[in-house]
C-alpha positions as CSV (number, residue, x, y, z in Angstrom):
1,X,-3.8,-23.4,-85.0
2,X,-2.7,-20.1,-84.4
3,X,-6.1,-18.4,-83.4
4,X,-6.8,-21.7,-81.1
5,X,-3.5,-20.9,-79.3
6,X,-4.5,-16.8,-79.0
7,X,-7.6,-17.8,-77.6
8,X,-6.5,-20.7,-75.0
9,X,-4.0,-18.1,-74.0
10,X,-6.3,-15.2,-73.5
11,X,-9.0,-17.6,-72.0
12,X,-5.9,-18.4,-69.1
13,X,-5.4,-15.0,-68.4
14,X,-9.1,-13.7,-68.2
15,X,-9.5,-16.6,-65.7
16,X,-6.2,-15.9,-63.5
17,X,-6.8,-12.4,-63.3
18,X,-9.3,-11.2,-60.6
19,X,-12.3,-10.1,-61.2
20,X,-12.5,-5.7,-61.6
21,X,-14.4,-5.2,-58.7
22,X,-12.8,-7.8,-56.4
23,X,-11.2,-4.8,-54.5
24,X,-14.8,-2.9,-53.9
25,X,-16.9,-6.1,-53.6
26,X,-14.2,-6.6,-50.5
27,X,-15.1,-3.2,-49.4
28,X,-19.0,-3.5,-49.7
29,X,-18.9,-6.7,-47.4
30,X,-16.6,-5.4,-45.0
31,X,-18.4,-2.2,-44.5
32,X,-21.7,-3.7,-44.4
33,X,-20.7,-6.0,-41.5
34,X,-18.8,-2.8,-39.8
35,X,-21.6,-0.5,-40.5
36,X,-24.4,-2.6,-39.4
37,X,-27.1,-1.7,-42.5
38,X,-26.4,-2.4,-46.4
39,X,-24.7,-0.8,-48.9
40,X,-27.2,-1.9,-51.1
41,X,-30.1,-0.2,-49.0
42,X,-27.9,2.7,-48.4
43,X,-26.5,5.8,-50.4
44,X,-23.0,7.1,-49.3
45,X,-21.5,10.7,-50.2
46,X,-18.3,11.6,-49.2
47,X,-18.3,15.8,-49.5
48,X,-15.3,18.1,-49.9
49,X,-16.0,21.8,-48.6
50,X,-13.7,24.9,-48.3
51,X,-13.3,24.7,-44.3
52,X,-13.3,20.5,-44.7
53,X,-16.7,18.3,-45.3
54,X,-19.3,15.7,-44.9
55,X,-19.8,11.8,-44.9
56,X,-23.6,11.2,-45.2
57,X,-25.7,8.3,-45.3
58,X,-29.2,8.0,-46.2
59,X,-31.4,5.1,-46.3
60,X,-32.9,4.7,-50.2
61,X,-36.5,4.2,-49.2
62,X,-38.1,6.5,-46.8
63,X,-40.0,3.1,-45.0
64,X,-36.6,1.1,-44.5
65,X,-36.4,2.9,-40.8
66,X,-34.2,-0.2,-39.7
67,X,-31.6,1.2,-42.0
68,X,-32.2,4.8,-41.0
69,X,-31.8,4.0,-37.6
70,X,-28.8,1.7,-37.8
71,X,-27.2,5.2,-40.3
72,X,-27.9,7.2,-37.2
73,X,-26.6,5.2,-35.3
74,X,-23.4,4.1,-36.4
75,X,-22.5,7.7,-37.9
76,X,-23.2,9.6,-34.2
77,X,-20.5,6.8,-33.1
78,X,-18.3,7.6,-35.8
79,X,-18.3,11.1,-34.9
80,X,-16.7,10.2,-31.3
81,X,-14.6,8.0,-32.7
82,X,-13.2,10.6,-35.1
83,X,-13.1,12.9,-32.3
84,X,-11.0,10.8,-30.1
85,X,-8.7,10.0,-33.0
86,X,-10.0,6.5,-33.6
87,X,-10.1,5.7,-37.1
88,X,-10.6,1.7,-36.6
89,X,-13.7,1.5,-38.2
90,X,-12.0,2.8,-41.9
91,X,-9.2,0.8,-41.5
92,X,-11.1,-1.8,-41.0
93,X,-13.4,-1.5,-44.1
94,X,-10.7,-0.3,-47.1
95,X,-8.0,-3.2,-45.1
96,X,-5.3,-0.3,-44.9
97,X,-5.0,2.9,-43.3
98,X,-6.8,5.4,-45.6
99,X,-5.0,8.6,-46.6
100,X,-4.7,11.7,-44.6
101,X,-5.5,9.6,-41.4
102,X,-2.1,9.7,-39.6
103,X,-2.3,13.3,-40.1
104,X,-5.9,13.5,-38.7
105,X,-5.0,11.4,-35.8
106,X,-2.1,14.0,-35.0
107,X,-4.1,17.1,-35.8
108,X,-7.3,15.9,-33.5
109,X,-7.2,19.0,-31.8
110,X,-7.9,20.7,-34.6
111,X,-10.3,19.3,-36.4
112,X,-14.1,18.9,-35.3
113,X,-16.6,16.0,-35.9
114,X,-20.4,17.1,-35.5
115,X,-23.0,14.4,-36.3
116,X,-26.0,15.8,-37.9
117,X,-29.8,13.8,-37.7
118,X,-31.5,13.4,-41.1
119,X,-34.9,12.7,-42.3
120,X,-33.5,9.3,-43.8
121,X,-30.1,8.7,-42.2
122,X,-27.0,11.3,-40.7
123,X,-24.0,13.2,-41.7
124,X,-20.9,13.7,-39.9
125,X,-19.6,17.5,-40.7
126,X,-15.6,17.4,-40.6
127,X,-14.3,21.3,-39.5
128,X,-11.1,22.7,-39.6
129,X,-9.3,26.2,-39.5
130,X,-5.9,24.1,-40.3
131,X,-4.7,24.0,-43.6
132,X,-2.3,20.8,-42.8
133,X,-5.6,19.0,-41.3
134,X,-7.5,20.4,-43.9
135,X,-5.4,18.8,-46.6
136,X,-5.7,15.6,-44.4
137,X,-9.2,15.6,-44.6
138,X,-9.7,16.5,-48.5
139,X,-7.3,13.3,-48.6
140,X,-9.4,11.1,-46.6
141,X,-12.7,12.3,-48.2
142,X,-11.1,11.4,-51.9
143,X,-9.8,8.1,-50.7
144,X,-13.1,7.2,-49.7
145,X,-15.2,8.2,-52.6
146,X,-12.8,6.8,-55.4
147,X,-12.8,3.0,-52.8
148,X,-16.5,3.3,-52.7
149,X,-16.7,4.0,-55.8
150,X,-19.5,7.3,-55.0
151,X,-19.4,9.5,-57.9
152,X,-18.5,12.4,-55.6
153,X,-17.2,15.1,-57.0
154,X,-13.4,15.3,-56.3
155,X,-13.0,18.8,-55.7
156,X,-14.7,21.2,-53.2
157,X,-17.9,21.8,-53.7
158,X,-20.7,24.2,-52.1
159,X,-22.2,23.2,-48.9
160,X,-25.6,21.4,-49.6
């Protein structure tokens, strides 16, 4: 009797608790629809570097040019966005204003968004010479990789 009730019991709670990746499923399907291209078609990196870093995109198979240009697309808007303090976009995908972006928006001034063509997508290089802004972006960057669940390495790294 006693190992029916443990199981019944545990059985009620596996079913009322959500699922792991609830959260990041969330994420996938609002960033696909904000993105315009696939997670799933699509590799993300979120880089930290000394004087700030990189979000890059890159379409997984050289052919899929419909993701490639929809990357290029969406990341040289991004860049103005970022630029002109707008930060809609992430807001919109993790459902809550990410870390470091308050500080981003203040610091606009200071921080510079350059989008960068690739062979198979873009990147959008995020400089600073501020060490408050610079903070702000490391935040932003670490936010992103850990709710995307990249694999990124959470420190700075070399330039690639």
């Amino acid at each position: 009797m006693k190992l029916a009730t443990l199981l019944f019991l545990s059985a009620l709670a596996f079913a009322q608790a959500p699922p792991k990746d609830a959260h990041h499923a969330a994420v996938d399907d609002r960033g696909d629809h904000a993105m315009g291209f696939s997670h799933e078609k699509t590799t993300h990196h979120f880089l930290l570097y000394k004087d700030g870093g990189a979000i890059q995109v890159t379409a997984n198979d050289p052919r899929d040019t419909d993701s490639r240009d929809e990357i290029q697309m969406h990341l040289g808007h991004i860049a103005m966005m970022f630029t002109a303090g707008n930060f809609e976009i992430p807001m919109l995908v993790h459902d809550q204003v990410p870390p470091g972006v308050p500080t981003m928006k203040k610091l606009k001034g200071e921080i510079k968004y350059t989008y960068e063509k690739l062979d198979l997508g873009g990147r959008v290089r995020i400089v600073t010479r501020n060490p408050d802004a610079l903070a702000a972006i490391h935040e932003f960057l670490k936010f992103q990789i850990t709710d995307h669940q990249t694999g990124d390495p959470l420190s700075v790294t070399p330039m690639r």
